[in-house]
Residue frames as a rotation matrix with the C-alpha (Angstrom) as fourth column:
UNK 1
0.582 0.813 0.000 0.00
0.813 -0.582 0.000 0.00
0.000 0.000 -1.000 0.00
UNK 2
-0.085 -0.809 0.581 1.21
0.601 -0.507 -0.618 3.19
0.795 0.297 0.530 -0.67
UNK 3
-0.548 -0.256 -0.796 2.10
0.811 0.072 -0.581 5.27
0.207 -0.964 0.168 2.48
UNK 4
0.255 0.962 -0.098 -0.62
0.906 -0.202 0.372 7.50
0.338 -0.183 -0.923 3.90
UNK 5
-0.610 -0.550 -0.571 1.03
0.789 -0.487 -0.375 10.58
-0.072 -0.679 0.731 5.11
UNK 6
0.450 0.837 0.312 -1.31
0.734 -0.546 0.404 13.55
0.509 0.048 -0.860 6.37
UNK 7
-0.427 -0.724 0.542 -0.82
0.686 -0.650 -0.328 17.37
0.590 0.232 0.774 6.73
UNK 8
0.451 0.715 -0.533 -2.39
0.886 -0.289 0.362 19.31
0.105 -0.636 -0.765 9.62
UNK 9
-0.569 -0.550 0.611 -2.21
0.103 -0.785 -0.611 22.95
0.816 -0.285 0.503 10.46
UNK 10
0.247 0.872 -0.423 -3.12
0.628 0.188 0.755 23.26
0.738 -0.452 -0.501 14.02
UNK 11
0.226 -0.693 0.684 -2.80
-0.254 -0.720 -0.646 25.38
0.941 -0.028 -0.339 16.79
UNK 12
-0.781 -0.619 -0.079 -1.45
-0.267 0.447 -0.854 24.59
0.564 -0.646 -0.514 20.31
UNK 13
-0.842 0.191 0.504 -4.81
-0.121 0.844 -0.522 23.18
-0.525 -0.501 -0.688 21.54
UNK 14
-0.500 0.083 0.862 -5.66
-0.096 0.984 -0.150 21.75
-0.861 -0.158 -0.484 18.95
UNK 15
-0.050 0.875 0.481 -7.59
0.225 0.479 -0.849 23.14
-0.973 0.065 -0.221 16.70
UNK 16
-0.502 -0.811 0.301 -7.60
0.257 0.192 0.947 22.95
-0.826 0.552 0.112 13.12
UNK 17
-0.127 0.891 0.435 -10.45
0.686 0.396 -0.610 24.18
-0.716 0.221 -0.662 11.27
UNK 18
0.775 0.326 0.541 -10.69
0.598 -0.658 -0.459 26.81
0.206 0.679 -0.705 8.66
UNK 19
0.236 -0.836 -0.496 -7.02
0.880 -0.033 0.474 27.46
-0.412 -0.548 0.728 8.90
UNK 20
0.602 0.338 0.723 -7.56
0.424 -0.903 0.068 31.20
0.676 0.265 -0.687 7.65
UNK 21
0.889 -0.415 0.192 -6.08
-0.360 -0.376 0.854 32.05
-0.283 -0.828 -0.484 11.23
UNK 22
0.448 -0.892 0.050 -2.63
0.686 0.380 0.620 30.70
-0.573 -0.243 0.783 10.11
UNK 23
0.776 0.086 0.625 -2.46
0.547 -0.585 -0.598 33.86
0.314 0.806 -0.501 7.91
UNK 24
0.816 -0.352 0.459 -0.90
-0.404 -0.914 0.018 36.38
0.414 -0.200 -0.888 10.20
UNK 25
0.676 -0.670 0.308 1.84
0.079 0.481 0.873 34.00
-0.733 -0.566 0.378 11.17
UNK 26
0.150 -0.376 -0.915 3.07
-0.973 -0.223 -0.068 34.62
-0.178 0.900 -0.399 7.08
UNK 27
0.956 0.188 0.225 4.32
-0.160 0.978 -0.137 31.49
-0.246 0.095 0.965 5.37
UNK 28
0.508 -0.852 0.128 7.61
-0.570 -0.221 0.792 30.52
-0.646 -0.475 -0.597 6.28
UNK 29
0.039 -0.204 -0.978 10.19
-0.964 0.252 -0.090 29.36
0.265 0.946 -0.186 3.07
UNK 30
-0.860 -0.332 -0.388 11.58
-0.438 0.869 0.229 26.61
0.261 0.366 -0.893 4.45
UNK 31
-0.100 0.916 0.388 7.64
-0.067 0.383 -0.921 25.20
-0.993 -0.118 0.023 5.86
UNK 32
0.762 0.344 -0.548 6.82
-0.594 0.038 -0.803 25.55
-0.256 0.938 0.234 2.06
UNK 33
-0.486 -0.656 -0.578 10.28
-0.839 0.534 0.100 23.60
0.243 0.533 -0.810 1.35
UNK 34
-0.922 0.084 0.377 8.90
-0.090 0.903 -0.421 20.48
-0.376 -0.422 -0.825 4.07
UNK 35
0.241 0.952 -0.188 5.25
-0.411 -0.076 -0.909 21.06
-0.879 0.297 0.373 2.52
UNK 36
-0.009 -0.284 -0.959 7.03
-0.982 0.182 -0.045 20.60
0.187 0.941 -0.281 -0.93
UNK 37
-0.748 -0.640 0.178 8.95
-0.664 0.727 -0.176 17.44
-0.017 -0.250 -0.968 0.36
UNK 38
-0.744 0.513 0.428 5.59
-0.068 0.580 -0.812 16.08
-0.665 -0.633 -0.397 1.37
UNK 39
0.196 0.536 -0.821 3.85
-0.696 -0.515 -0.501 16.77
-0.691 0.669 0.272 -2.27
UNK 40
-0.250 -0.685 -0.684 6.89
-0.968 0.200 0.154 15.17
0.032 0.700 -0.713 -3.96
UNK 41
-0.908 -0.230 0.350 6.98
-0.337 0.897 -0.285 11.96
-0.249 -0.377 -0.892 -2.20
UNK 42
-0.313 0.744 0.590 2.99
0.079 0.639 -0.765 11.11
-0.946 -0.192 -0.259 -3.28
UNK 43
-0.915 0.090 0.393 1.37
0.399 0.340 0.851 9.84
-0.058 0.936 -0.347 -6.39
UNK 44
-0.365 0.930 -0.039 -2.04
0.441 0.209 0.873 10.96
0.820 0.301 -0.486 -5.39
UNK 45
-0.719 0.312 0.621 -4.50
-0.526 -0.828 -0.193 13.09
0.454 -0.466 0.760 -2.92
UNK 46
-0.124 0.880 -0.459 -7.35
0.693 0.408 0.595 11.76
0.711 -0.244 -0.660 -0.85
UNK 47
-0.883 0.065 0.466 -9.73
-0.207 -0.943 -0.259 14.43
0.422 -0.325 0.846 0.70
UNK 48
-0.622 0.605 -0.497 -12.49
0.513 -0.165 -0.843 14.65
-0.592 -0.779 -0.208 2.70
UNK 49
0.149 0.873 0.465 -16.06
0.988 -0.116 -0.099 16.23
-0.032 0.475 -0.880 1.08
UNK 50
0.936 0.213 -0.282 -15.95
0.278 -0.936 0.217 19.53
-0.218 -0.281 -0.935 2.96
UNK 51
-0.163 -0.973 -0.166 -11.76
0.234 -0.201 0.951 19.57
-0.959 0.116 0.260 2.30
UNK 52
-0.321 -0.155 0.934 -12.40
0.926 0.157 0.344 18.50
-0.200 0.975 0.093 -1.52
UNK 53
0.528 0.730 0.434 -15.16
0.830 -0.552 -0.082 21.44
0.180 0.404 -0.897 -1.94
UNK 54
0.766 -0.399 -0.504 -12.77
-0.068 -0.830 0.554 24.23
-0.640 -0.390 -0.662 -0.29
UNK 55
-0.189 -0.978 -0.084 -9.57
0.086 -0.102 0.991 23.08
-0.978 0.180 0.103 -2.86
UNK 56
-0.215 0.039 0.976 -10.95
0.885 0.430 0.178 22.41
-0.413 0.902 -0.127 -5.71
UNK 57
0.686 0.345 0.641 -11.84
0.687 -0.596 -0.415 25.97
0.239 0.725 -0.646 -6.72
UNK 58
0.732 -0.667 -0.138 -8.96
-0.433 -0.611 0.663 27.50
-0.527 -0.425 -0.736 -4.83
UNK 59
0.231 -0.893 0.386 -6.71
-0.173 0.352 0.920 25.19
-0.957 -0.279 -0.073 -6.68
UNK 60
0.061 0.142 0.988 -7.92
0.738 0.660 -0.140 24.21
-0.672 0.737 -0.065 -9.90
UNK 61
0.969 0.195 0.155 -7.63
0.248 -0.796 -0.552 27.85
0.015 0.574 -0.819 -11.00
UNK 62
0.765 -0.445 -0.466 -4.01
-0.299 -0.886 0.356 27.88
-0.571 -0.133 -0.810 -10.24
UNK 63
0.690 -0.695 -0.203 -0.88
0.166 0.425 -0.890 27.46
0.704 0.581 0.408 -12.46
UNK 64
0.348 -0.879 -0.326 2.73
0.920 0.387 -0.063 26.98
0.181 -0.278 0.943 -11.51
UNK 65
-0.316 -0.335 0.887 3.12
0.587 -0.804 -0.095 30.53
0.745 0.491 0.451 -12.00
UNK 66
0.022 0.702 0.712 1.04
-0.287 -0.678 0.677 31.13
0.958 -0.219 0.186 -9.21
UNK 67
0.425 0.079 0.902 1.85
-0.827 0.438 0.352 28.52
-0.368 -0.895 0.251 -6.89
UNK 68
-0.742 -0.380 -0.553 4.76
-0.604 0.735 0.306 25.96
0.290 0.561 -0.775 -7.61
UNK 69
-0.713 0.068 0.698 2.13
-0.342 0.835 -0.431 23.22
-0.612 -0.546 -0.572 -6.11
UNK 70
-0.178 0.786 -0.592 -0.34
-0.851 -0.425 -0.308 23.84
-0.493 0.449 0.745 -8.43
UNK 71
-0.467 -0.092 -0.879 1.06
-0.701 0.644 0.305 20.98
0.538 0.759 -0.365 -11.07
UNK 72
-0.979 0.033 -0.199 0.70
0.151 0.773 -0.617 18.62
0.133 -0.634 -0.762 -8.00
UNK 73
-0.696 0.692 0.194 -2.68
0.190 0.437 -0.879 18.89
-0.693 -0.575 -0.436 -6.65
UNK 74
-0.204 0.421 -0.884 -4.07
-0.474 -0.832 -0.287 19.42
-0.857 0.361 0.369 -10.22
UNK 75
-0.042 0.048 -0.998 -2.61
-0.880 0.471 0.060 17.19
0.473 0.881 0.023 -12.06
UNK 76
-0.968 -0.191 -0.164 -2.34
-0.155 0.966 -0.205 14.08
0.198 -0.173 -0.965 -9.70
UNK 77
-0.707 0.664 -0.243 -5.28
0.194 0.513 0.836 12.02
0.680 0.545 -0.491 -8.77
UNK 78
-0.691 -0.069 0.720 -7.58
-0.559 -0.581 -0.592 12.62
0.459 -0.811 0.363 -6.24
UNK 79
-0.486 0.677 -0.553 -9.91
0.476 0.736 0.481 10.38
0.733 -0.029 -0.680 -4.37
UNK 80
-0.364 0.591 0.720 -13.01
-0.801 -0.593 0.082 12.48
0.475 -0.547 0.689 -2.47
UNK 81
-0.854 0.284 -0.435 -14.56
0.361 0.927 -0.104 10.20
0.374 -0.246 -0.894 0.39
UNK 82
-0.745 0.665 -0.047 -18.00
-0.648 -0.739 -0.185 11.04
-0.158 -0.107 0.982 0.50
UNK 83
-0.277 0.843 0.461 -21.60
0.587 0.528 -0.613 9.51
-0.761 0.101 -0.641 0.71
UNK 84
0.227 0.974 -0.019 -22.82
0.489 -0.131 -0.863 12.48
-0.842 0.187 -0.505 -1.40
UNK 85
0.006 -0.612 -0.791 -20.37
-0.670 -0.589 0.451 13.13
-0.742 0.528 -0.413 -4.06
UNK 86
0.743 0.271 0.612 -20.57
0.171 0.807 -0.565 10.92
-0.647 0.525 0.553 -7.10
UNK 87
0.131 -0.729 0.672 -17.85
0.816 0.464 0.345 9.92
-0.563 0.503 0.655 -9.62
UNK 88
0.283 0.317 0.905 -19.53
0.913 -0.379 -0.152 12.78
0.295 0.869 -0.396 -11.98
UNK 89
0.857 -0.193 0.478 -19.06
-0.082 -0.967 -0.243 15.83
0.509 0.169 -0.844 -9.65
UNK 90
0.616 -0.753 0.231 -16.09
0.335 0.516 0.788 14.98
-0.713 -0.409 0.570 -8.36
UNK 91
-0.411 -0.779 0.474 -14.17
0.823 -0.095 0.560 14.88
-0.391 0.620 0.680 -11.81
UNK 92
-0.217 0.175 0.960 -16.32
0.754 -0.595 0.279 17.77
0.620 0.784 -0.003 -13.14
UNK 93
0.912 0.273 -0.306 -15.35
0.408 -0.684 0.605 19.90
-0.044 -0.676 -0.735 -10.36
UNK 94
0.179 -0.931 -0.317 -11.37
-0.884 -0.294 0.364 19.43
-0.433 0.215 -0.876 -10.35
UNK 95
0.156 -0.537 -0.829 -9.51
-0.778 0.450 -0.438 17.74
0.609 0.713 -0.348 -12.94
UNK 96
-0.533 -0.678 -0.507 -8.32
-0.391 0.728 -0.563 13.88
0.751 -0.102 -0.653 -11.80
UNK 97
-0.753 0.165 0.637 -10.46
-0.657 -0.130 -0.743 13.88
-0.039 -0.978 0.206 -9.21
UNK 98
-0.500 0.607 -0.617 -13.15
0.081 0.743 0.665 10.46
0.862 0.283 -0.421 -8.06
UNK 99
0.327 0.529 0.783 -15.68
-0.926 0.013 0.378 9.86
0.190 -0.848 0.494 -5.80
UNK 100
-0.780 -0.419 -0.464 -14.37
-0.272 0.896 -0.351 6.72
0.563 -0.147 -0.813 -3.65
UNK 101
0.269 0.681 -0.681 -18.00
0.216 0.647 0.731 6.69
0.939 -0.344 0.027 -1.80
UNK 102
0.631 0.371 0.681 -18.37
-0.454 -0.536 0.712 6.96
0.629 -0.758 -0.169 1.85
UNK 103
-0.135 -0.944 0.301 -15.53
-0.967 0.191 0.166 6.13
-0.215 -0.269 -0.939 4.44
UNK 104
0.978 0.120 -0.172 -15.04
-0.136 0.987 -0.082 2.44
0.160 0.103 0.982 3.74
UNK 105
0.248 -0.951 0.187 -11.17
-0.356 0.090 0.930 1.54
-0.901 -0.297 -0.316 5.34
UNK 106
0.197 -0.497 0.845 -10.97
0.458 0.809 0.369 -1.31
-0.867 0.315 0.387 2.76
UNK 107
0.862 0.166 0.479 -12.01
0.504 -0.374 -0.778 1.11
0.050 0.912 -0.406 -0.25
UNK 108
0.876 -0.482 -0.003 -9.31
-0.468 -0.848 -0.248 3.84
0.117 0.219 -0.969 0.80
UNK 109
0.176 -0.927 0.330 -6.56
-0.504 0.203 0.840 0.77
-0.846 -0.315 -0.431 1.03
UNK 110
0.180 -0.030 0.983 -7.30
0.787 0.604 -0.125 0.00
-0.591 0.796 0.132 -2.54
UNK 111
0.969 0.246 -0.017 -7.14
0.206 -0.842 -0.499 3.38
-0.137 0.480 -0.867 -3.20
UNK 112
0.627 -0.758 0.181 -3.74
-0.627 -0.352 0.695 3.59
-0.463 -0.549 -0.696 -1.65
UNK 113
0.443 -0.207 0.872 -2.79
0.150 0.976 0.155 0.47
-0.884 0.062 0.463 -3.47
UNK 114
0.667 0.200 0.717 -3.14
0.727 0.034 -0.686 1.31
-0.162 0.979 -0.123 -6.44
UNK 115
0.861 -0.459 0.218 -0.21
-0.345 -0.843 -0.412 3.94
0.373 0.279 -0.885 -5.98
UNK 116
0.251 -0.729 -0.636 3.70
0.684 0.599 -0.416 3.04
0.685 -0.331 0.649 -5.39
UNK 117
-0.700 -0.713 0.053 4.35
0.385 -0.439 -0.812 6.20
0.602 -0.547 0.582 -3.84
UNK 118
-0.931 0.241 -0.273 2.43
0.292 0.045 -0.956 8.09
-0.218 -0.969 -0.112 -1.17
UNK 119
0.068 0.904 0.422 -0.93
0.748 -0.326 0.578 9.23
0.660 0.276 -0.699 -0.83
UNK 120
-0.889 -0.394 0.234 -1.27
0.216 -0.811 -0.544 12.84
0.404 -0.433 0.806 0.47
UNK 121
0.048 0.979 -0.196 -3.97
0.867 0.057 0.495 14.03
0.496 -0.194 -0.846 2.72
UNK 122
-0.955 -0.297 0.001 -4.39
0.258 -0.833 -0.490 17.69
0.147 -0.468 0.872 4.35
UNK 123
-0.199 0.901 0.386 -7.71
-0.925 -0.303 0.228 19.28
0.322 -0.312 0.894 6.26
UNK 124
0.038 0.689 -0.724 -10.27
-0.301 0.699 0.649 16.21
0.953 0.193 0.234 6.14
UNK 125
-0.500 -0.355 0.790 -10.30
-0.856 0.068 -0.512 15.56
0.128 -0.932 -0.338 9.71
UNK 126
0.700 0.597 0.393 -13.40
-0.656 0.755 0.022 13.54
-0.283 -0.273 0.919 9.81
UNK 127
0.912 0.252 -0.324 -11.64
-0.365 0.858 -0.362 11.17
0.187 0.448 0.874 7.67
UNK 128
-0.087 -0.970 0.226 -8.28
-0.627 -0.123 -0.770 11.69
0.775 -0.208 -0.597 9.27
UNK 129
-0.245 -0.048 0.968 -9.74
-0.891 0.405 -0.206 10.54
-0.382 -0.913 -0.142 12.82
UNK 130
0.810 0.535 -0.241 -11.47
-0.586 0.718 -0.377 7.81
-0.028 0.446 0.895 10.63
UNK 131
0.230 -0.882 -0.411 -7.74
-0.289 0.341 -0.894 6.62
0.929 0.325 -0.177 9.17
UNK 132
-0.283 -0.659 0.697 -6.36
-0.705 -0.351 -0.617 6.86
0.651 -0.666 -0.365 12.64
UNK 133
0.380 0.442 0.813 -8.65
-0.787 0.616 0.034 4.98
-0.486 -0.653 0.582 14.67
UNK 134
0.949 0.312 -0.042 -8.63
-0.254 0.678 -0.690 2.14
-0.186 0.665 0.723 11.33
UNK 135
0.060 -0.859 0.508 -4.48
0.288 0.503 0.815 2.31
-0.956 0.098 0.277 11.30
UNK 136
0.670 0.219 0.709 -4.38
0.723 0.025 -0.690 3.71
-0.169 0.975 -0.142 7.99
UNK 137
0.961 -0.264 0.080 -1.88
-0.236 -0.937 -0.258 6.83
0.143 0.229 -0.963 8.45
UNK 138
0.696 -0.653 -0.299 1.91
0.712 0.679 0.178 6.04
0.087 -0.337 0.938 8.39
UNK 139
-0.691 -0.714 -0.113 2.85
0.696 -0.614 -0.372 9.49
0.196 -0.336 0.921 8.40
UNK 140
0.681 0.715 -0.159 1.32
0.723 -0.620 0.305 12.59
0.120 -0.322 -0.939 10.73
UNK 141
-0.520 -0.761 0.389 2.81
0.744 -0.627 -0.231 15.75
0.420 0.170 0.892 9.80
UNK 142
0.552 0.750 -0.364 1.30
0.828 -0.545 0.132 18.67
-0.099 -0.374 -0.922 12.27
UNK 143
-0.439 -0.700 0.563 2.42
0.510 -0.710 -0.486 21.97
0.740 0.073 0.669 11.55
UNK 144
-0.113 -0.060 -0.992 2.06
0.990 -0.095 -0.107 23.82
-0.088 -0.994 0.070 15.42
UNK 145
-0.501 -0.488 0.715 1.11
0.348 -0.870 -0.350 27.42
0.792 0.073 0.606 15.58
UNK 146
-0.581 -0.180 -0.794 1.66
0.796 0.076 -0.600 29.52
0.168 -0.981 0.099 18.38
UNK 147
-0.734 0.657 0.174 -1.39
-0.680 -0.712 -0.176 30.58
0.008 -0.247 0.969 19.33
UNK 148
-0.861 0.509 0.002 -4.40
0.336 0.571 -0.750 29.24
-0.383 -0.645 -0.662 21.19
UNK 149
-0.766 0.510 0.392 -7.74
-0.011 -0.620 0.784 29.61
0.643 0.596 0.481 19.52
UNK 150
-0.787 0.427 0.446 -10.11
-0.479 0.034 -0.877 28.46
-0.389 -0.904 0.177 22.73
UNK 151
0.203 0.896 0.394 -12.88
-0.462 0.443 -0.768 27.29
-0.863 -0.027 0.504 20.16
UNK 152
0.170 -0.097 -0.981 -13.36
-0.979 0.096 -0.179 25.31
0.111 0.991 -0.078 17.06
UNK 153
0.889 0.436 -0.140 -13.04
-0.438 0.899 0.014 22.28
0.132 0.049 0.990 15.91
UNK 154
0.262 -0.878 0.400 -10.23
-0.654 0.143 0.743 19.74
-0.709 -0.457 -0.537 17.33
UNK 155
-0.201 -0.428 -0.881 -8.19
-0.917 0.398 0.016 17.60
0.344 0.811 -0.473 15.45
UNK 156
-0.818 0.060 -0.572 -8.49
0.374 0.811 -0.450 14.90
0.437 -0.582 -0.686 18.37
UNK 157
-0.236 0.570 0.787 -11.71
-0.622 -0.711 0.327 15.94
0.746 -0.413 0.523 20.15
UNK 158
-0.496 0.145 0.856 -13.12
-0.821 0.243 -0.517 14.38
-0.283 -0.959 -0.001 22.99
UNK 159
0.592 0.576 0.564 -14.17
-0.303 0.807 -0.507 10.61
-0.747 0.129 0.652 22.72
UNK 160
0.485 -0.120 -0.866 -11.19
-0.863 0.097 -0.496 9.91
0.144 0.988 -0.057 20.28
UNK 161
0.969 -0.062 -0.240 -9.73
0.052 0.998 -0.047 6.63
0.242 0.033 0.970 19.71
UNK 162
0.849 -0.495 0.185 -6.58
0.014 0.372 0.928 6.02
-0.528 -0.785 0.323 21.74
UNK 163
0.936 -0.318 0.151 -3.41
0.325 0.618 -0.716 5.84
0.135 0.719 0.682 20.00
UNK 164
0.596 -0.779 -0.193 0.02
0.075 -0.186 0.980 6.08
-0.800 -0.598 -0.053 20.66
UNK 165
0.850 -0.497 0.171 2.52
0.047 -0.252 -0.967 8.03
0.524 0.830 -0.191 17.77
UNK 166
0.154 -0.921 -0.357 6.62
0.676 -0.166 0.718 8.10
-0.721 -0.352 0.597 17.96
UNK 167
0.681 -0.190 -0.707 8.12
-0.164 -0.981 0.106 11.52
-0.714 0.044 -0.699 17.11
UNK 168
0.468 -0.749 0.469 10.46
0.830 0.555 0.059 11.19
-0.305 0.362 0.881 13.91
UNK 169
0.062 -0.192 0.980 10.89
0.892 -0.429 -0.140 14.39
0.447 0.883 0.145 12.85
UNK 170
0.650 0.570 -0.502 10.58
0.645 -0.764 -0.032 18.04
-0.402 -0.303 -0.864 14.30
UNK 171
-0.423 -0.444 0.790 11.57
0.449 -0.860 -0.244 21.81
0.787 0.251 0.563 12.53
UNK 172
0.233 0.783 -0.576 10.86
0.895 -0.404 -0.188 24.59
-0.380 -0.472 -0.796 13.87
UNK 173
0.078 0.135 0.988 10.50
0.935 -0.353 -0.025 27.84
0.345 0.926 -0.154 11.82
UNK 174
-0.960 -0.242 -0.142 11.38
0.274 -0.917 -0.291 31.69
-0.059 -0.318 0.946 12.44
UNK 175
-0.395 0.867 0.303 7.64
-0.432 -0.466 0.772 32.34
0.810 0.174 0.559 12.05
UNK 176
-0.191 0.518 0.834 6.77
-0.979 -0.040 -0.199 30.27
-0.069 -0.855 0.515 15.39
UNK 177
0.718 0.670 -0.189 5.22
-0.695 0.705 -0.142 27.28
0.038 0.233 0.972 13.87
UNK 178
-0.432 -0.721 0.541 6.55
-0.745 0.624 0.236 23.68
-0.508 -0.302 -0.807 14.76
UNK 179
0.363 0.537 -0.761 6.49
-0.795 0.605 0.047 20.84
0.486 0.588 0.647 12.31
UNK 180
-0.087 -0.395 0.914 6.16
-0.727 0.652 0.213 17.70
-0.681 -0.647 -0.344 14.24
UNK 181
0.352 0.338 -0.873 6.29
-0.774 0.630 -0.069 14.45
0.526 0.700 0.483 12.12
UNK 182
-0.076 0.522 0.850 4.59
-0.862 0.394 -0.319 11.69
-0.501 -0.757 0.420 13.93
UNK 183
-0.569 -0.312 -0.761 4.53
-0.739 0.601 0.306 7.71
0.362 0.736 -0.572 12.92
UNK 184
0.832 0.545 -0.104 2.64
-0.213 0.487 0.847 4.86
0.512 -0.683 0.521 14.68
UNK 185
0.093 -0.948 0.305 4.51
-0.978 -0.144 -0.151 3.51
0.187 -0.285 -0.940 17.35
């Protein structure tokens, strides 16, 4: 299976929603270098509904010129997990892009199969805690920013599944923002 590796901005408790608030922190080169790093290394995207529906018109309008990532989350594939997305708007929304159908572990480890190199994942929480709980993530990349939001949605909220990660990685950036990178253990 190719390796799962997911991309969180969050902030120090926890929360990760509508990451709009990581604006005024600016966007630090070399974070865009380990963001890169983490682009390269997959064959393929897998998003959440509410994730897919926020990139796909923020992205699909951009070119290299505008944003080196552009090529990447344009041209590679994408798999949307969703009950209410079909095959049709899916690919007639952004380019490459499938419905894979509501969470289904086994579906999103055929998905993963079906690639040698990684699968990328960023936002989608639902389906992040989903992965997690199901053993499905082999890399958790959190980018940390300092600053507490008090509400919003957590990445881990209350009642999540248990699980125990070893630390492989950690930067930390002149803009504040710590990238931990997190493995099962």
């Amino acid at each position: 299976m190719g390796a799962i590796a997911v991309h969180e901005f969050v902030s120090l408790d926890g929360v990760f929603e509508d990451p709009s608030w990581t604006a005024e922190f600016g966007f630090d080169a070399e974070m865009g270098e380990d963001i890169g790093r983490l682009t390269r290394s997959s064959d393929a995207i897998l998003l959440g509904r509410r994730t897919f529906e926020m990139f796909a018109p923020a992205w699909s309008q951009r070119t290299a010129a505008d944003d080196p990532g552009a090529p990447f989350f344009n041209d590679s594939p994408k798999g949307v997990v969703s009950s209410s997305l079909d095959d049709e708007a899916a690919s007639g929304t952004w380019a490459n892009s499938r419905s894979l159908g509501a969470y289904d572990a086994g579906r999103i480890r055929e998905f993963a199969d079906g690639f040698s190199g990684g699968v990328y994942v960023s936002g989608s929480g639902s389906l992040v805690r989903s992965m997690l709980a199901d053993g499905l993530v082999g890399a958790l990349h959190l980018f940390v920013y300092p600053t507490v939001r008090g509400t919003g949605a957590h990445l881990f909220p209350d009642g999540s599944a248990a699980a125990r990660l070893r630390l492989r990685h950690h930067d930390a950036y002149d803009n504040g923002v710590l990238h931990l990178h997190y493995t099962p253990a």
